[in-house]
N, C-alpha and C positions, 0 to 999 in steps of 0.2 A: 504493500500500500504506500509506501514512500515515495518510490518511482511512480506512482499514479496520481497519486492524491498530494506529497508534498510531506514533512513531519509535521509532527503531530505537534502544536500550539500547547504544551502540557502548563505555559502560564498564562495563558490567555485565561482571563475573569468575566464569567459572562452571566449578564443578570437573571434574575429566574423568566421574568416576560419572555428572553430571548431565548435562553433555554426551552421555551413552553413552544416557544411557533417554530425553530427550529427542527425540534420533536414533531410538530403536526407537520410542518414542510417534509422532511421525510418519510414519514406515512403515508401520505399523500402520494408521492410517487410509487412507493411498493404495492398500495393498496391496488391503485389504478394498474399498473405494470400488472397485479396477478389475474386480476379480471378480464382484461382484453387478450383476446382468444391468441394475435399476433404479437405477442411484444415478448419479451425475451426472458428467461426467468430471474425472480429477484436474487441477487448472491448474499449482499451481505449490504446492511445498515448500519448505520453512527451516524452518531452527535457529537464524536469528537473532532474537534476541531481541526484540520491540515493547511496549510499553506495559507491560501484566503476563504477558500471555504468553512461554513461553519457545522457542520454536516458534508455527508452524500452517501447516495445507496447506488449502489455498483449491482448491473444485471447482466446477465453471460447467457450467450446462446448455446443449445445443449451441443448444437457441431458445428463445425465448420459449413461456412457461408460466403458463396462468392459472386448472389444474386440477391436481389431484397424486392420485392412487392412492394407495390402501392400499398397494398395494406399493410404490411408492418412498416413503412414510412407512418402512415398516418395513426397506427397505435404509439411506437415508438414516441412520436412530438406528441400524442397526448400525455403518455406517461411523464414525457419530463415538464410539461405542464400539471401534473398533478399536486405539487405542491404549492403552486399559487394558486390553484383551485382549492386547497386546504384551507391557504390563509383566508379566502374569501370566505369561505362557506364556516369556519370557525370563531373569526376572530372578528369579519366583517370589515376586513382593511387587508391594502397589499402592503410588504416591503419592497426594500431594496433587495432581497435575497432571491430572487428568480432573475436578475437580469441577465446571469448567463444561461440561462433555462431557454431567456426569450432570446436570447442570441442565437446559441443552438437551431431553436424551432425555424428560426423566419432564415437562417442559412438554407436548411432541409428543404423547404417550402418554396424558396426563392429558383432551388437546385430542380426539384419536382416539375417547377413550370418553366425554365430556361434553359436547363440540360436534360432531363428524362421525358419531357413531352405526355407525363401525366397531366394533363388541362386536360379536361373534356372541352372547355371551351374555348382554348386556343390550340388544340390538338397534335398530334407527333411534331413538333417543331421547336426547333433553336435559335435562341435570341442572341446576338449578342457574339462577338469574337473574342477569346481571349489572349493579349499578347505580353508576357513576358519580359520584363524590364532585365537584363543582362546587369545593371550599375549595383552596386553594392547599397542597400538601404531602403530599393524600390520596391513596392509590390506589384503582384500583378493586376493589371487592369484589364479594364471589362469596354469594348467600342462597339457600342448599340447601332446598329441594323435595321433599327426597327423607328416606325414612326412615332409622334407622340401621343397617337388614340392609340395604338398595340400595347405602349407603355402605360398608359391608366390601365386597359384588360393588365396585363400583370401583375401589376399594383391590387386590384381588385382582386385576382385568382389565389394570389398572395394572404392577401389578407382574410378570406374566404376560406382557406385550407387551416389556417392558425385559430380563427374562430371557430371552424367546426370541431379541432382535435380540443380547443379549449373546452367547449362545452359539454364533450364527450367526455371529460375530465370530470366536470363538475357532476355532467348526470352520475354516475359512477358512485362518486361520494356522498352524493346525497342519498342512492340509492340505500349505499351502505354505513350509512351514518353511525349506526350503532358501532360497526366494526370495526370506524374510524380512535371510538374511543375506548371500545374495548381492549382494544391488540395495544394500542399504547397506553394503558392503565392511567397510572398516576407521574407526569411528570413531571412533577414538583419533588417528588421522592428519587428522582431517578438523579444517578450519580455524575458526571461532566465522562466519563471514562463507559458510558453504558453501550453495550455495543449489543447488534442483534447480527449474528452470522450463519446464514441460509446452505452456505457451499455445496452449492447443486441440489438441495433437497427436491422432489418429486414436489407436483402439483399435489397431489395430494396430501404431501405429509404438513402444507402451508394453510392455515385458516389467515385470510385478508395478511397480516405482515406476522403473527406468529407462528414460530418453528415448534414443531413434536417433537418432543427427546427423543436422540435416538439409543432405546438401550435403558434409561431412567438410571437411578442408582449405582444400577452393578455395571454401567457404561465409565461412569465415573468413577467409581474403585479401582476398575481395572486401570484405569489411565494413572492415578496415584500411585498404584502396586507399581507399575511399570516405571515410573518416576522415580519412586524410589529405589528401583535397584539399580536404576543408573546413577543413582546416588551414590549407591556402597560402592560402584565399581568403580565409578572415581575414587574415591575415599582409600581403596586397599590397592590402587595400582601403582607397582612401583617407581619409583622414582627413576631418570635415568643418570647416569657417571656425568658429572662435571668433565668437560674437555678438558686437553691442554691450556692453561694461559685464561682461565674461567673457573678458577677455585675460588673465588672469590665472591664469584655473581651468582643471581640468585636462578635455579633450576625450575620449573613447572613440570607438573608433573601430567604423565600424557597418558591416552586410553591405550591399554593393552589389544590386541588384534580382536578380543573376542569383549569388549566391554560394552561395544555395541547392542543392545537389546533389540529387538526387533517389537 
């Protein structure tokens, strides 16, 4: 999660309001992401803080993908639209904490009607050239092709795609309102370090954003058992012989061939 997400903020202080929408902003996305039939399964959720984010829920497709449908284009921008459908539908106000949600969406959506000729109403077709700035600093730009009434349809198609996945967002949560506040109990109780991790669990084994144990109890024993004997086996593994010219420095001591547990 470091390479993805950034480290972890572990002194960032954050007030409980913030803690409370951030929590519903998360939910939000999982909730929606497990109900739409095309969207990808949820991995794992936090509220701990990374990089500039204050949150995020990370969702992984179960294989390998080198095609995407309209439709999971348009589950997909709902799901990440699901946490400022949260904040609406919870708190009755939006933040600033979706803006790169909304960045994301209106990329996807902008991509849909200028590069993949999903428009039904400006149909298989491409707008727009793009060339390449060679100079150190530049990005690439975009030189339109297109008139200035094609460019309102755009704008309009655009804006038309991001409202329907919005609203498919909201229906969802309203649907499931109860689920919204069940699966996230009490976050006022919940600790800055609370993390919920799905790692590929089955549709089934997820109700709205909570995981089944897998195993219950004696899952957890065994993971202890086995923790500890990689304990003793550090503990009793021999030391090795100080080098030449290193009698003096200090040795660590290292796993024998078989300390390894499985």
């Amino acid at each position: 999660m470091r390479v993805v997400a950034g480290p972890e903020k572990k002194t960032r202080v954050m007030g409980e309001k913030e803690r409370l929408i951030t929590a519903y902003h998360e939910m939000g996305h999982a909730l929606v992401g497990h109900f739409l039939e095309h969207a990808d399964l949820v991995h794992k959720i936090s509220v701990v803080g990374r990089g500039q984010a204050l949150g995020y829920t990370i969702s992984m497709p179960q294989e390998d993908k080198f095609l995407t449908t309209r439709a999971e284009l348009n589950d997909t921008m709902a799901m990440t639209l699901g946490g400022r459908a949260a904040e609406e539908i919870v708190f009755g106000e939006i933040t600033t904490g979706a803006s790169n949600d909304i960045e994301k969406v209106t990329a996807t959506a902008k991509q849909m009607v200028m590069r993949f000729g999903m428009s039904d109403r400006l149909g298989p077709r491409v707008f727009g050239h793009d060339h390449g700035q060679p100079f150190l600093g530049r990005e690439f730009s975009s030189e339109p092709d297109y008139s200035d009434e094609i460019a309102r349809e755009i704008d309009d198609e655009i804006r038309r795609i991001i409202e329907s996945a919005h609203q498919q967002a909201r229906d969802i949560l309203t649907q499931h309102r109860e689920d919204l506040d069940d699966d996230l109990g009490d976050p006022r109780q919940a600790r800055d370090d609370r993390e919920v991790a799905v790692r590929g669990a089955a549709r089934g084994q997820v109700r709205g954003g909570r995981v089944r144990p897998r195993g219950g109890a004696a899952h957890h024993r065994h993971h202890r058992a086995r923790a500890a004997r990689r304990r003793r086996a550090r503990r009793h593994a021999p030391r090795p012989l100080p080098r030449p010219g290193l009698a003096g420095a200090e040795s660590r001591a290292v796993d024998p061939p078989g300390a390894r547990l499985a």
